[in-house]
C-alpha positions, 0 to 999 in steps of 0.5 A, a space after each residue: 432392782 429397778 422400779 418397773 420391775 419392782 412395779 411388775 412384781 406386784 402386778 403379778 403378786 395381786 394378779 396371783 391373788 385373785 386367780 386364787 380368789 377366782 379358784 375358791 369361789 368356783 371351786 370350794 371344794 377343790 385343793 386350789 393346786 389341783 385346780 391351777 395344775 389342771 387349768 396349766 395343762 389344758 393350755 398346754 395340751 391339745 383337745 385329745 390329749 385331756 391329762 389324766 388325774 388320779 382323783 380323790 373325792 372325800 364325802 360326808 360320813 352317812 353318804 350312800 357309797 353306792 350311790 356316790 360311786 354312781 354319781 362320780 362314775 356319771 360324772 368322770 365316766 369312770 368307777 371309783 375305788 372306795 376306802 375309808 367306809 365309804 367316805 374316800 372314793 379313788 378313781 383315774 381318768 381324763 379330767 375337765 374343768 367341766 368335770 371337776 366343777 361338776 364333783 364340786 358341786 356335788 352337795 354331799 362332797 366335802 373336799 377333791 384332790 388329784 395328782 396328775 399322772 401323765 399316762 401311769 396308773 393310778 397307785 392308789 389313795 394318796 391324800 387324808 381328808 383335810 389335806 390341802 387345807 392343813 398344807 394351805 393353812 401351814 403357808 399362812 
């Protein structure tokens, strides 16, 4: 291999790194390849044709699940499925980067996690609480 490609590659390395940097300091919350597939596909999309997601928003044992379901319904502008007593909320639609920051930042929510969908409908949970971190935490 040459050295400018060697060179390159490093460039990209380091460039890679503080897109990640970059994620988890806007998205804390946010499964960072969620984050990078929704970033990827805005760019690739035009306007109207927002990709869609099925989204798993986890909270905080204790948190008033009506009130959550509220809150993400003003949010994402769709009522989510909630499982696991109230703690696990489900929902499928269009998804920005606006909203995800937006469920991000919301205090009482612990982690968020979507898979794209395309235009299929959503089959339901996917994810355990904790999920992109064991995931990221085993790459280590």
């Amino acid at each position: 291999m040459s050295e400018s490609t060697i060179s390159k590659l490093e460039e990209l390395k380091t460039q890679t790194q503080n897109l990640g940097k970059s994620y988890r300091e806007l998205f804390p919350k946010v499964d960072p390849a969620f984050v990078y597939d929704l970033i990827l596909r805005l760019s690739e999309n035009s306007d109207d044709n927002t990709p869609i997601y099925t989204v798993e928003v986890f909270t905080k044992e204790g948190t008033n699940p009506e009130k959550s379901k509220e809150r993400i319904l003003q949010t994402t502008g769709t009522v989510p499925a909630i499982y696991d007593n109230g703690t696990h909320y489900v929902s499928t639609q269009r998804m920005t980067l606006e909203m995800l920051k937006k469920l991000n930042d919301i205090d009482y929510v612990l982690e968020v996690m979507g898979d794209y969908t395309g235009g299929a409908s959503s089959i339901g949970p996917q994810h355990d609480k904790g999920d992109w971190k064991r995931i990221k935490d085993r790459s280590q």
